[in-house]
N, CA, C and O atoms as a GROMACS GRO file, in nm:
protein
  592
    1UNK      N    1  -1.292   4.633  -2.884
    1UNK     CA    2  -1.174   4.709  -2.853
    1UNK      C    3  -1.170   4.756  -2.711
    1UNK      O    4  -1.070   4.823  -2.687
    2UNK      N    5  -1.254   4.740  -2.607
    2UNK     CA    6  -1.261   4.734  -2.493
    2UNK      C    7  -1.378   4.825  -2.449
    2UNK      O    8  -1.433   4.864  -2.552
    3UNK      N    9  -1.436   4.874  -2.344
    3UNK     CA   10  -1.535   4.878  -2.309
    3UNK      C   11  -1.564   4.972  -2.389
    3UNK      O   12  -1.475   5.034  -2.448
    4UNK      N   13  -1.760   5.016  -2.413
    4UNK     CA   14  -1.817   5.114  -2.504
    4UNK      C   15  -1.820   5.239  -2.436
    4UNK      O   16  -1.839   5.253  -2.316
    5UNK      N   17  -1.802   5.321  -2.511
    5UNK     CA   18  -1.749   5.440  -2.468
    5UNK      C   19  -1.597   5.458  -2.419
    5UNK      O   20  -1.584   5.556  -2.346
    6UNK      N   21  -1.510   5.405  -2.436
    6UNK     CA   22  -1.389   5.378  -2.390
    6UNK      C   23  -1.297   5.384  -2.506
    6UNK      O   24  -1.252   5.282  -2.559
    7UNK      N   25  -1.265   5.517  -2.549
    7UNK     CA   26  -1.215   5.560  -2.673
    7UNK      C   27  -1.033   5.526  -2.687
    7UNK      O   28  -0.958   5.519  -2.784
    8UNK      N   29  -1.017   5.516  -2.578
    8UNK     CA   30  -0.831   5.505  -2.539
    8UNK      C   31  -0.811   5.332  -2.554
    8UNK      O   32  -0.705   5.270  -2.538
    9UNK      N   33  -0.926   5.286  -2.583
    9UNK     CA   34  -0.906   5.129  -2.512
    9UNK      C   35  -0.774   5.086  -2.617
    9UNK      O   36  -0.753   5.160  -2.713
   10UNK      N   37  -0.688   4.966  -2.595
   10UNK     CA   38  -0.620   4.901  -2.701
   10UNK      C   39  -0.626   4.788  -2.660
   10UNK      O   40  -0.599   4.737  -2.552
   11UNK      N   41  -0.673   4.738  -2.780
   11UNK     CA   42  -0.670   4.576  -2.791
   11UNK      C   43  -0.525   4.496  -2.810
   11UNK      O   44  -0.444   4.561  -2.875
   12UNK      N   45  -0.493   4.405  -2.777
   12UNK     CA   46  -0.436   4.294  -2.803
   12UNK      C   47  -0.450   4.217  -2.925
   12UNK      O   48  -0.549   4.153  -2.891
   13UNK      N   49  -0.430   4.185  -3.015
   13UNK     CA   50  -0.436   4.100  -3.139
   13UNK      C   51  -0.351   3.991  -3.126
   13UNK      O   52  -0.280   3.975  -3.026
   14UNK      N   53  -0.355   3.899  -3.238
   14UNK     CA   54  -0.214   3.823  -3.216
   14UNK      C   55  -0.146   3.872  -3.385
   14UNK      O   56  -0.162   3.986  -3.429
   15UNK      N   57  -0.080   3.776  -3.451
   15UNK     CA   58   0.008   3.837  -3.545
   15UNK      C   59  -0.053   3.785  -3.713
   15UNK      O   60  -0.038   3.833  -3.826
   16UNK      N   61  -0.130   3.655  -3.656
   16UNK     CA   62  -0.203   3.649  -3.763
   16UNK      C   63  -0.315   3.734  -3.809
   16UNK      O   64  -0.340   3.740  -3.930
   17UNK      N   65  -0.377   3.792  -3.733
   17UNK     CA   66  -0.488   3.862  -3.721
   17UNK      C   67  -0.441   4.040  -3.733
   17UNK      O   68  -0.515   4.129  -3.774
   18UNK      N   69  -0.333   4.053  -3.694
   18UNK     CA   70  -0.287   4.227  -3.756
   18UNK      C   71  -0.217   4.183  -3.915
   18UNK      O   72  -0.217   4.267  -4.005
   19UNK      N   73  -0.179   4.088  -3.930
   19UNK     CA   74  -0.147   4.028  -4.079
   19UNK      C   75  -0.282   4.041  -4.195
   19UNK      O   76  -0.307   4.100  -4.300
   20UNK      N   77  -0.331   3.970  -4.125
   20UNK     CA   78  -0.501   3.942  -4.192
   20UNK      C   79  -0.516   4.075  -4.264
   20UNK      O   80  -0.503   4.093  -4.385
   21UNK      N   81  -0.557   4.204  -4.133
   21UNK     CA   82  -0.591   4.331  -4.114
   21UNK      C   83  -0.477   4.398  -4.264
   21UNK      O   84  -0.520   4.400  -4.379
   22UNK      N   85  -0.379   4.430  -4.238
   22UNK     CA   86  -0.289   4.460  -4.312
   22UNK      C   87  -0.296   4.420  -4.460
   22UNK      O   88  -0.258   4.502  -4.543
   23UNK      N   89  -0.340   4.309  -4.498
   23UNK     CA   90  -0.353   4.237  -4.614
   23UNK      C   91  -0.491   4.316  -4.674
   23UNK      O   92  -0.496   4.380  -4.779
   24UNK      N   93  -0.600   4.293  -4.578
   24UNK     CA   94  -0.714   4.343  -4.648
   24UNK      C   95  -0.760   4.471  -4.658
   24UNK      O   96  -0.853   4.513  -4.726
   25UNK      N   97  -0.680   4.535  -4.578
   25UNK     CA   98  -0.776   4.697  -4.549
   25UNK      C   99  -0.632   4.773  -4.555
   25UNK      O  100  -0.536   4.773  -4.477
   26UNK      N  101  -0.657   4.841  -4.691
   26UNK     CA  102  -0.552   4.921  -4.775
   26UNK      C  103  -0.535   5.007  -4.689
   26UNK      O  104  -0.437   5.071  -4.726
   27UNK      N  105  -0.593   5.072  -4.540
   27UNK     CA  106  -0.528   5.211  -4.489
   27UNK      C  107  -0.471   5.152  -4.363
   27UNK      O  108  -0.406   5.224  -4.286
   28UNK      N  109  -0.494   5.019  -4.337
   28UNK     CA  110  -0.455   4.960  -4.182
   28UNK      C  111  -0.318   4.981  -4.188
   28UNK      O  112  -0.267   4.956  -4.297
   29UNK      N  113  -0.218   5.038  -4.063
   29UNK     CA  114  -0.037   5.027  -4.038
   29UNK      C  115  -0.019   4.936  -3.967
   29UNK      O  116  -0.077   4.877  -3.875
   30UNK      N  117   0.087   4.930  -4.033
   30UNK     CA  118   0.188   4.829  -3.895
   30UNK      C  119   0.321   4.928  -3.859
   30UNK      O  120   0.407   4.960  -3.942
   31UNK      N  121   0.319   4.972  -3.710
   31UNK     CA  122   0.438   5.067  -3.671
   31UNK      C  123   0.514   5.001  -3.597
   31UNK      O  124   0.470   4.979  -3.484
   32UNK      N  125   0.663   4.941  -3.635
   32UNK     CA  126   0.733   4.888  -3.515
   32UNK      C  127   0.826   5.042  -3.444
   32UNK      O  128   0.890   5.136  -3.490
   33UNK      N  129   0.793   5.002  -3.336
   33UNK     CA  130   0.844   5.066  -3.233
   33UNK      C  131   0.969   5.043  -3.131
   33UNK      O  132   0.991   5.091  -3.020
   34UNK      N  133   1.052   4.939  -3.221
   34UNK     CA  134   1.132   4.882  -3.157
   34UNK      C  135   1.247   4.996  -3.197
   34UNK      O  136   1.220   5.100  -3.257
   35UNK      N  137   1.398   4.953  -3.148
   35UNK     CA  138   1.503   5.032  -3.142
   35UNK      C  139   1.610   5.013  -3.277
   35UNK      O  140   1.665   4.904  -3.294
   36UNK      N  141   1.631   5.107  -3.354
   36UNK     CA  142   1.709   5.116  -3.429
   36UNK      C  143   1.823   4.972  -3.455
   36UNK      O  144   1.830   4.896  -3.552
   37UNK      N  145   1.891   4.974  -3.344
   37UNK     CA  146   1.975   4.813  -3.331
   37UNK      C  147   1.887   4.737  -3.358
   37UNK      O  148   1.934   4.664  -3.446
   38UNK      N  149   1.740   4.696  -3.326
   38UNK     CA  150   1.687   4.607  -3.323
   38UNK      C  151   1.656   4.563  -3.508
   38UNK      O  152   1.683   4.469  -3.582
   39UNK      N  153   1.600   4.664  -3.515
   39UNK     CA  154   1.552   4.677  -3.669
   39UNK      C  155   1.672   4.660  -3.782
   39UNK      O  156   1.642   4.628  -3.897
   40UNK      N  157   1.834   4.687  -3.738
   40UNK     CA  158   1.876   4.618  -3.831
   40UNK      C  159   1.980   4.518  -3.800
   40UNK      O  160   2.071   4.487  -3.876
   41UNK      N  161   1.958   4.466  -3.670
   41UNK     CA  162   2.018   4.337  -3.654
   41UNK      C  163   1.954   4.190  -3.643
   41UNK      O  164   1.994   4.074  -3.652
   42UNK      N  165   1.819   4.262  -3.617
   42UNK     CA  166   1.699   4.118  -3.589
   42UNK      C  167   1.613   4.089  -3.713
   42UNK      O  168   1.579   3.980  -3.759
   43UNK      N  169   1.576   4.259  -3.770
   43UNK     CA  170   1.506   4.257  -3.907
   43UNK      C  171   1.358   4.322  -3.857
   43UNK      O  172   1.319   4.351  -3.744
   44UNK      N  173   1.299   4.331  -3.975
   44UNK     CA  174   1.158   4.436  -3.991
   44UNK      C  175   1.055   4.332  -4.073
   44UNK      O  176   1.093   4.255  -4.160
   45UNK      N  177   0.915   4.347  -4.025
   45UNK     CA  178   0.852   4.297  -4.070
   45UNK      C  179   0.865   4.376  -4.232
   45UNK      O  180   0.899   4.494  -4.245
   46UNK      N  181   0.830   4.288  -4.344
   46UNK     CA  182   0.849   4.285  -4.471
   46UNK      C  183   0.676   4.316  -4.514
   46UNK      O  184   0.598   4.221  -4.506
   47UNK      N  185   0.638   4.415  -4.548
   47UNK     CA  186   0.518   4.478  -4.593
   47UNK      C  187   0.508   4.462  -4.755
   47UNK      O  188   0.392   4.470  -4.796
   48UNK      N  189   0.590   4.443  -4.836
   48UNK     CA  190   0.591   4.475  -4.954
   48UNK      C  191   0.478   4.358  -5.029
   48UNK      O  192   0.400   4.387  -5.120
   49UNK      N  193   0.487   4.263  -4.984
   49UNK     CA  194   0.386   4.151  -5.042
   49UNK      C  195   0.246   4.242  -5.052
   49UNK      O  196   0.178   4.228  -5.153
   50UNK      N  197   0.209   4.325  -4.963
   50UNK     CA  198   0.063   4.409  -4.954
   50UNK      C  199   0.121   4.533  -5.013
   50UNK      O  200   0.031   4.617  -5.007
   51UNK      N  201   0.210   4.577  -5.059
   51UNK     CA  202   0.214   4.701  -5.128
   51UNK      C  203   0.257   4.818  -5.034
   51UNK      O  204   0.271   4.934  -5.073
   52UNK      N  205   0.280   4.765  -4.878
   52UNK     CA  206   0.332   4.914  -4.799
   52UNK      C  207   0.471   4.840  -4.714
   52UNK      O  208   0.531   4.734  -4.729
   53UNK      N  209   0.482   4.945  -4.630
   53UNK     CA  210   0.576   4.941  -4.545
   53UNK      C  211   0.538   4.948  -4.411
   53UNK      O  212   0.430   4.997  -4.376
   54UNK      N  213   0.647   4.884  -4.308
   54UNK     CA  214   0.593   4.884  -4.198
   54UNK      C  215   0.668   5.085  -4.153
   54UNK      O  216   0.751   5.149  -4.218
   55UNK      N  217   0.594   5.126  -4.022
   55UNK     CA  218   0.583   5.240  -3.997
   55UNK      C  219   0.765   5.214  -3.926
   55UNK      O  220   0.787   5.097  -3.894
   56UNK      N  221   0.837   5.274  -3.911
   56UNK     CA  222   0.936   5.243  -3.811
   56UNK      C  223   0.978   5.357  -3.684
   56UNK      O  224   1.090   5.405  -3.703
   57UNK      N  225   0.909   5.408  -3.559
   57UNK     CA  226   0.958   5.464  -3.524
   57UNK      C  227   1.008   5.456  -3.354
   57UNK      O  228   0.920   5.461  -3.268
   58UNK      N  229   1.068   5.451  -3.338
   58UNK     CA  230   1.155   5.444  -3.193
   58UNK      C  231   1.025   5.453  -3.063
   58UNK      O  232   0.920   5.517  -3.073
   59UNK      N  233   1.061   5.386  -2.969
   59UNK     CA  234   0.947   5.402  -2.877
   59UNK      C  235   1.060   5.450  -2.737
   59UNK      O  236   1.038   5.556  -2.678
   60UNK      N  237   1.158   5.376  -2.702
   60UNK     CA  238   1.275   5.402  -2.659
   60UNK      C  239   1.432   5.417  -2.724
   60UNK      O  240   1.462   5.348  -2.822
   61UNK      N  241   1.514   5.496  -2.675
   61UNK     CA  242   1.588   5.532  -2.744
   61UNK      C  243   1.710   5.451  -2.663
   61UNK      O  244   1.719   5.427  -2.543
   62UNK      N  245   1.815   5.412  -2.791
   62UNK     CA  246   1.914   5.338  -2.758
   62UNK      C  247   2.018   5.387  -2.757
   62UNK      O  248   2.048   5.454  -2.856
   63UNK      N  249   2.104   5.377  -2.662
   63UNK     CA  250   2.112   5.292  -2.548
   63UNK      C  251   2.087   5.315  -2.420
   63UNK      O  252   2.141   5.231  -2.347
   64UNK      N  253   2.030   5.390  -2.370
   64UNK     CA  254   1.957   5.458  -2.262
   64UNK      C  255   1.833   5.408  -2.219
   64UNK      O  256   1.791   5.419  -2.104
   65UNK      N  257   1.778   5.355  -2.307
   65UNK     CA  258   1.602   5.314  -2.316
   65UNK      C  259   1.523   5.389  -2.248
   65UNK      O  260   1.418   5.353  -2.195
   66UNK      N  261   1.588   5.534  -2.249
   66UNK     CA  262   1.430   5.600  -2.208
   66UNK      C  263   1.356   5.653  -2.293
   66UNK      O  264   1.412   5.697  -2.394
   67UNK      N  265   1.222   5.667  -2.283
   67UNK     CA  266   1.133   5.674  -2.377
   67UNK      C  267   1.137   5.824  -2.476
   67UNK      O  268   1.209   5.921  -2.456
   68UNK      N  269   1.055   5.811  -2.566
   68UNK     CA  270   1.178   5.942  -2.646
   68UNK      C  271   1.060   5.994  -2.597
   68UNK      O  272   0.970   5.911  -2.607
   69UNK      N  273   1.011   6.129  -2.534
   69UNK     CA  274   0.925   6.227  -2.532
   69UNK      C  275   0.876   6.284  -2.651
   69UNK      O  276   0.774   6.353  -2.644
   70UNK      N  277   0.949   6.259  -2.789
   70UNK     CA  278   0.906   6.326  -2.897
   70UNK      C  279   0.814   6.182  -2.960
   70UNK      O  280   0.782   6.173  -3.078
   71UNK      N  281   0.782   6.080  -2.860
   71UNK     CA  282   0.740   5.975  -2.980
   71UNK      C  283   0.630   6.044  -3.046
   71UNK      O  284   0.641   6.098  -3.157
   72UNK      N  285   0.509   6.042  -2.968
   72UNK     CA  286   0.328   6.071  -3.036
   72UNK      C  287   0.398   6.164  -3.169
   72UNK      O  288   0.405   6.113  -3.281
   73UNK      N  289   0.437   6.270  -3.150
   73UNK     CA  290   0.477   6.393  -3.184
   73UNK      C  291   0.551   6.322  -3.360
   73UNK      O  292   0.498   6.331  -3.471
   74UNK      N  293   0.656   6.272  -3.332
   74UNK     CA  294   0.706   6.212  -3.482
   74UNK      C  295   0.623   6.084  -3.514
   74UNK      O  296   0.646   6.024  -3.619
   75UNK      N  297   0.542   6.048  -3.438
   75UNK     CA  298   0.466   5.948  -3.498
   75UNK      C  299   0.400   5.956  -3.596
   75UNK      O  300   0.408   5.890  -3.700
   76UNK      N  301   0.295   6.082  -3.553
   76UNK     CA  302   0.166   6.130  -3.574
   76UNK      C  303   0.233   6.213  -3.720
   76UNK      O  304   0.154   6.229  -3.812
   77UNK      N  305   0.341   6.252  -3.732
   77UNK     CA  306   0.403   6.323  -3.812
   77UNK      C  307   0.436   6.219  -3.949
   77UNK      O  308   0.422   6.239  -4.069
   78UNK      N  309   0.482   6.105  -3.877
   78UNK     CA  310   0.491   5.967  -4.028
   78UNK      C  311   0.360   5.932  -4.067
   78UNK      O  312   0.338   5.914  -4.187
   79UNK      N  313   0.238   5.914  -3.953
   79UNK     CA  314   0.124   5.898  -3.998
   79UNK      C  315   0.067   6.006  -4.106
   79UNK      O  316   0.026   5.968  -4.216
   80UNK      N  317   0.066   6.140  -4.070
   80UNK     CA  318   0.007   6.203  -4.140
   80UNK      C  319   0.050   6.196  -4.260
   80UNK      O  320  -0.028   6.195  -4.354
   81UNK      N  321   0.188   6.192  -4.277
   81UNK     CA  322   0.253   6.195  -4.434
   81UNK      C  323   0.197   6.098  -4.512
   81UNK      O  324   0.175   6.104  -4.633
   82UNK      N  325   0.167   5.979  -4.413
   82UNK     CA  326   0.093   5.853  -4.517
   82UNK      C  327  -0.031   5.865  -4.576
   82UNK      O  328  -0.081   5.795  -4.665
   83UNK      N  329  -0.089   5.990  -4.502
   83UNK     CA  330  -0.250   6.028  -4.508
   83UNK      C  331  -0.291   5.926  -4.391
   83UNK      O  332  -0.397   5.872  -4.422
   84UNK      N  333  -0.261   5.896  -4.312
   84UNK     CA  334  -0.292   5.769  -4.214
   84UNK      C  335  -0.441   5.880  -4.125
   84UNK      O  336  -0.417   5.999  -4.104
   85UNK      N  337  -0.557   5.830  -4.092
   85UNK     CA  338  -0.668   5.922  -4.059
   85UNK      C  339  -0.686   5.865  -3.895
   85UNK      O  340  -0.634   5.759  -3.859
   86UNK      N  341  -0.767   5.951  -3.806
   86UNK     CA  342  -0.777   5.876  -3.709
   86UNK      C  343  -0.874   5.794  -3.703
   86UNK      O  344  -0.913   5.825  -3.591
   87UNK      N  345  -0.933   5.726  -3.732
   87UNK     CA  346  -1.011   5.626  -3.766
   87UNK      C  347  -0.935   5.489  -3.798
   87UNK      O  348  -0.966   5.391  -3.729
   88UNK      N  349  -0.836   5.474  -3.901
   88UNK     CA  350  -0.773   5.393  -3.914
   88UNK      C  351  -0.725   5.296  -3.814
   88UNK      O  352  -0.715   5.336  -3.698
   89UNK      N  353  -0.683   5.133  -3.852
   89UNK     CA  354  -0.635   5.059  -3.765
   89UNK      C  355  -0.479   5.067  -3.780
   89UNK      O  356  -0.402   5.063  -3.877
   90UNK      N  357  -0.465   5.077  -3.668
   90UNK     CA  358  -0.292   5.097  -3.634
   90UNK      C  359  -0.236   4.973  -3.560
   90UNK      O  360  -0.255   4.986  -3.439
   91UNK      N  361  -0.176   4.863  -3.589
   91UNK     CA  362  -0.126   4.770  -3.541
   91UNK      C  363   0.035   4.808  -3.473
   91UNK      O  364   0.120   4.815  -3.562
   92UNK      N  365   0.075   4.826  -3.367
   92UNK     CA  366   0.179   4.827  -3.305
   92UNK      C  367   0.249   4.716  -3.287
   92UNK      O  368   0.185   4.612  -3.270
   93UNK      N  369   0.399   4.712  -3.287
   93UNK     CA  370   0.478   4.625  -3.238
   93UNK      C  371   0.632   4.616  -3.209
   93UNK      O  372   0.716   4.681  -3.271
   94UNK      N  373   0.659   4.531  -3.111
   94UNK     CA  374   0.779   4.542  -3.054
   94UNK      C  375   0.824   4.391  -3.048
   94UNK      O  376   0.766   4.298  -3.102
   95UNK      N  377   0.958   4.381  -2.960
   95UNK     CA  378   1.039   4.231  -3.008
   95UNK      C  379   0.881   4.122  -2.904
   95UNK      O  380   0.824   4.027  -2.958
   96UNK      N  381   0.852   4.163  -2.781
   96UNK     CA  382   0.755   4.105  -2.731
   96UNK      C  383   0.572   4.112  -2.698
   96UNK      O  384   0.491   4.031  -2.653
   97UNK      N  385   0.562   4.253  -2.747
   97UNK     CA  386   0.453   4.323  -2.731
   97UNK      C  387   0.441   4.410  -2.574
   97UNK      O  388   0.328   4.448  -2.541
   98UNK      N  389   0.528   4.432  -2.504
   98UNK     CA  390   0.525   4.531  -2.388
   98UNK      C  391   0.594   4.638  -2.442
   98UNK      O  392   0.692   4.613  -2.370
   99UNK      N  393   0.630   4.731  -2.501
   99UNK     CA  394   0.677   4.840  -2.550
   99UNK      C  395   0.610   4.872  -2.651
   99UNK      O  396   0.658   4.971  -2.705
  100UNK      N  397   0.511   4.827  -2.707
  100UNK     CA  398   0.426   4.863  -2.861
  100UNK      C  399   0.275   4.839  -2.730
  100UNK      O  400   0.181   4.911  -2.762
  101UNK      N  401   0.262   4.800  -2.671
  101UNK     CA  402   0.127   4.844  -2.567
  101UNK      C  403   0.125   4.970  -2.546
  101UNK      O  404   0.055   5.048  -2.611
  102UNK      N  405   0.208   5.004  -2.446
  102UNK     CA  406   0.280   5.142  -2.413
  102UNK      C  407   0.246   5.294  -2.531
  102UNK      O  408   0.188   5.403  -2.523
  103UNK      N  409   0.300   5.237  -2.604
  103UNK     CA  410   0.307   5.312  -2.763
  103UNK      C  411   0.177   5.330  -2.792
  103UNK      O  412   0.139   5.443  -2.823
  104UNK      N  413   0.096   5.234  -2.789
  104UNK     CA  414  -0.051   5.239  -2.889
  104UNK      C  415  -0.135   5.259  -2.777
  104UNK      O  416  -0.253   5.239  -2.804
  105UNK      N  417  -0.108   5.300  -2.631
  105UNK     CA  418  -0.184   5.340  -2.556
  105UNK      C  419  -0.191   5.530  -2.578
  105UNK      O  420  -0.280   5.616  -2.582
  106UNK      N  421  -0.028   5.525  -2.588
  106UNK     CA  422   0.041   5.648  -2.629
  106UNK      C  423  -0.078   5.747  -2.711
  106UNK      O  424  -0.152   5.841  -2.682
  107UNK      N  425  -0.050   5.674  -2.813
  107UNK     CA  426  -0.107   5.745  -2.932
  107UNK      C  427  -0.306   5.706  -2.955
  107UNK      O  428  -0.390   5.718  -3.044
  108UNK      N  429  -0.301   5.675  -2.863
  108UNK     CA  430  -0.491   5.623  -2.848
  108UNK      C  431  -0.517   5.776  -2.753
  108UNK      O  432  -0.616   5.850  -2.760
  109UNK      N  433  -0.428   5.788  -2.690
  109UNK     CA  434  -0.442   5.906  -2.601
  109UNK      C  435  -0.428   6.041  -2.683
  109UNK      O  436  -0.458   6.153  -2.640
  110UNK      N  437  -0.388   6.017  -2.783
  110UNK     CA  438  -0.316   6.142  -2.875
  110UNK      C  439  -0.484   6.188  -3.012
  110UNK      O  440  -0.499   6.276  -3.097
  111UNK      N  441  -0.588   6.053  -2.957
  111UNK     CA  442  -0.714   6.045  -3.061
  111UNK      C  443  -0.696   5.968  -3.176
  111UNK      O  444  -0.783   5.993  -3.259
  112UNK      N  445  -0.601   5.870  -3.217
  112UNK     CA  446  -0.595   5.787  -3.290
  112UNK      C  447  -0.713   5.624  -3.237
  112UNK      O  448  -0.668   5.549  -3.150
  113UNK      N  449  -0.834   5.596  -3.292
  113UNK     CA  450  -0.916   5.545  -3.236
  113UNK      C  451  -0.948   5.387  -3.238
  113UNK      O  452  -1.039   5.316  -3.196
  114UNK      N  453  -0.827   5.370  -3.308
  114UNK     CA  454  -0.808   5.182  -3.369
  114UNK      C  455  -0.667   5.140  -3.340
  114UNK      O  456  -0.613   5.075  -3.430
  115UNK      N  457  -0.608   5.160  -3.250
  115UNK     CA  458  -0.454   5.129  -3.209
  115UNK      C  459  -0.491   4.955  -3.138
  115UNK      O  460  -0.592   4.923  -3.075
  116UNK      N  461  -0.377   4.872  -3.175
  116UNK     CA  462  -0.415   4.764  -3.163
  116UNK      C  463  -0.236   4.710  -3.119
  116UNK      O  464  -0.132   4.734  -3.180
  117UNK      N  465  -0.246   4.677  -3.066
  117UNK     CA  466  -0.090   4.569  -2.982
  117UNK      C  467  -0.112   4.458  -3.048
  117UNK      O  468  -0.224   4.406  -3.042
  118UNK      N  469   0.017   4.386  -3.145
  118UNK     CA  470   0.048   4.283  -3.147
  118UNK      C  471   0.095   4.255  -3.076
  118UNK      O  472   0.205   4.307  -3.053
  119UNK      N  473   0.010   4.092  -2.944
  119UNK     CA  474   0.101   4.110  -2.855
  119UNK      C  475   0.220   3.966  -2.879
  119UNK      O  476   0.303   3.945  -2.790
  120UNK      N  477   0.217   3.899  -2.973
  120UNK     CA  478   0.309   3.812  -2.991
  120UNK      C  479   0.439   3.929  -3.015
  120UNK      O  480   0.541   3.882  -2.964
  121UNK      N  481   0.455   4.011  -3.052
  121UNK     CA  482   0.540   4.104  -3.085
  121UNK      C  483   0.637   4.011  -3.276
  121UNK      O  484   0.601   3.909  -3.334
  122UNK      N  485   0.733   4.088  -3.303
  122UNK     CA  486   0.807   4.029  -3.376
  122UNK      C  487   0.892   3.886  -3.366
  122UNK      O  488   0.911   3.799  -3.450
  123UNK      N  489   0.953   3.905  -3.172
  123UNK     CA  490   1.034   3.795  -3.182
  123UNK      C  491   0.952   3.699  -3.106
  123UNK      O  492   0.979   3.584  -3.141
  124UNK      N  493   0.823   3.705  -2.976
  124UNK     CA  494   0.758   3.648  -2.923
  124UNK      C  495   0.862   3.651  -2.797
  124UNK      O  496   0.938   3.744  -2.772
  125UNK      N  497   0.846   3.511  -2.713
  125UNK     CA  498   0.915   3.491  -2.598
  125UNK      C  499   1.021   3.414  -2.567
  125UNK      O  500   1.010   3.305  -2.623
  126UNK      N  501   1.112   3.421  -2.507
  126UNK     CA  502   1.229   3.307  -2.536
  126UNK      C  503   1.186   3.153  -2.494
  126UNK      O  504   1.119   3.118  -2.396
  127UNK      N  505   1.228   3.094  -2.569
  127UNK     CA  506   1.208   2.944  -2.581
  127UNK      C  507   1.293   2.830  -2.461
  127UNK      O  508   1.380   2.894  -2.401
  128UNK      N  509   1.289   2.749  -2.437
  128UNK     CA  510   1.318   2.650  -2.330
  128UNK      C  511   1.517   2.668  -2.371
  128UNK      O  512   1.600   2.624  -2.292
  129UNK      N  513   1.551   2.729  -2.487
  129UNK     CA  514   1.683   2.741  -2.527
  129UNK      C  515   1.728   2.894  -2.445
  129UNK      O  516   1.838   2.946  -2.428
  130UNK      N  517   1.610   2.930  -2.412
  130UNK     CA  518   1.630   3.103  -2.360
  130UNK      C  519   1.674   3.158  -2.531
  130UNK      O  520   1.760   3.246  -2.540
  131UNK      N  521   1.624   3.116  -2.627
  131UNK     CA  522   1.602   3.196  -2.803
  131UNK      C  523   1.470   3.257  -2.795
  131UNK      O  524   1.380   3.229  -2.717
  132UNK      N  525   1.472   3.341  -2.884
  132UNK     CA  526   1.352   3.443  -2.999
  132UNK      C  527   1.334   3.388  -3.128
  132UNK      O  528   1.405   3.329  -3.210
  133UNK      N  529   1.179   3.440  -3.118
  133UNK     CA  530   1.185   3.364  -3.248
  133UNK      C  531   1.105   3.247  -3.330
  133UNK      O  532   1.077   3.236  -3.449
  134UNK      N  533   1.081   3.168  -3.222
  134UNK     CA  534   1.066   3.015  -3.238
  134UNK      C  535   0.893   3.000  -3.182
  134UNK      O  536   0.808   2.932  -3.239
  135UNK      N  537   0.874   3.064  -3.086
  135UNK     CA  538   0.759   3.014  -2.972
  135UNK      C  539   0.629   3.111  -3.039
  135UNK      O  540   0.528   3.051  -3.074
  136UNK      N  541   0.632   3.207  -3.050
  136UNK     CA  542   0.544   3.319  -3.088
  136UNK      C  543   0.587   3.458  -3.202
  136UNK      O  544   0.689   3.473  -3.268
  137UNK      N  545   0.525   3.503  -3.196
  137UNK     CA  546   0.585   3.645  -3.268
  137UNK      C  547   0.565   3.637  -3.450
  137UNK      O  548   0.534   3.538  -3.516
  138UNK      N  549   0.586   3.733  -3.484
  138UNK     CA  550   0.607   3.752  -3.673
  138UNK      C  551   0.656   3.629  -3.701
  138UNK      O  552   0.582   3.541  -3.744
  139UNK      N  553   0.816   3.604  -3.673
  139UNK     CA  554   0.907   3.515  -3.688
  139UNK      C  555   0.844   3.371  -3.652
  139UNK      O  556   0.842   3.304  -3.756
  140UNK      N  557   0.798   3.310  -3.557
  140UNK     CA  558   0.771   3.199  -3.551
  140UNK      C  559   0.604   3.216  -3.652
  140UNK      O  560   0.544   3.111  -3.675
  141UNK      N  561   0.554   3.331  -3.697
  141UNK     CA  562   0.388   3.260  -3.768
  141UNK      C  563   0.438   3.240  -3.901
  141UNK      O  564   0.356   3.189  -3.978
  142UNK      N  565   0.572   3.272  -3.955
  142UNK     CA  566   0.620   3.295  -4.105
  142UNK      C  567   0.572   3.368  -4.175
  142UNK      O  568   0.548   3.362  -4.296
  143UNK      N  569   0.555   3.444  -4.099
  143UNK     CA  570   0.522   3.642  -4.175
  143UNK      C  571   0.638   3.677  -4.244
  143UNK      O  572   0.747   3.643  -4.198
  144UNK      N  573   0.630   3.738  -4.347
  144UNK     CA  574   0.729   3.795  -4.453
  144UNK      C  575   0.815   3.907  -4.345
  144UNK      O  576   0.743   3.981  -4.278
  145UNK      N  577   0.972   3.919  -4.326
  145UNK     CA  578   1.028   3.999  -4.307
  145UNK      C  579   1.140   3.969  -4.363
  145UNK      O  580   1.166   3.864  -4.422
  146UNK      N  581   1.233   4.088  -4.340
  146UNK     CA  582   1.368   4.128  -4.390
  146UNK      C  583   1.474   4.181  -4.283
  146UNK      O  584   1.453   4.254  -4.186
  147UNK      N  585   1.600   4.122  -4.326
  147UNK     CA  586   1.705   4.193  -4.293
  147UNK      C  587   1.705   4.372  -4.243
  147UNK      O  588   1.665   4.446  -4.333
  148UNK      N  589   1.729   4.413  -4.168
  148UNK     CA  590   1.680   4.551  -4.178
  148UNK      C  591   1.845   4.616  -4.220
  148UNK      O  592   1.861   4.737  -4.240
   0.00000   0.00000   0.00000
């Protein structure tokens, strides 16, 4: 997770591997951090096959995109309700993985000690069509999601 002694570090994953995580280890999250529009026009990763839900909370706020100052603060607030501990692995994500870095650096800083960036993100990178979707991300590994 990056150097020893280096408690803030966040790793990079890709999407099979926070999938994996999620599947096997009943306290691991997945928090998308993407924007309200995003989540119900593009869709949400689909948790229910493992029995949870993904975390959903804003990292920037739309349509402004500046960052909400209350994120750690209501994060840490959905976490706790889940019983989510700091120890736990926390998989972050966004449409590309640069706004769920950000986030899980966020909250690594806040003493959460397993924050992890998916960095394929949900949609990955646009394709030779300039599309999402296709090249990387949730969506192109055929990870379960939904309509949001």
């Amino acid at each position: 997770m990056g150097a020893p002694g280096d408690e803030n570090a966040v790793d990079d994953v890709d999407v099979e591997t926070a999938w994996s995580s999620l599947t096997s280890s009943p306290r691991s999250q997945l928090v998308d951090v993407r924007t309200r529009a995003e989540w119900t026009y593009v869709g949400i990763p689909d948790l229910g096959p493992v029995g949870k839900r993904a975390v959903l909370v804003e990292w920037q706020t739309f349509p402004d995109q500046a960052v909400d100052a209350r994120f750690a603060e209501r994060l840490a607030g959905e976490l706790k309700a889940l019983g989510v501990q700091l120890d736990d692995d926390l998989f972050f994500i966004c449409r590309s993985g640069s706004r769920s870095l950000a986030a899980a650096k966020a909250m690594a800083e806040t003493g959460y000690r397993k924050c992890h960036n998916v960095a394929g993100g949900f949609e990955g990178p646009l394709d030779d069509d300039r599309h999402r979707g296709s090249v990387d991300g949730w969506k192109a590994a055929g990870l379960p999601w939904q309509q949001g």
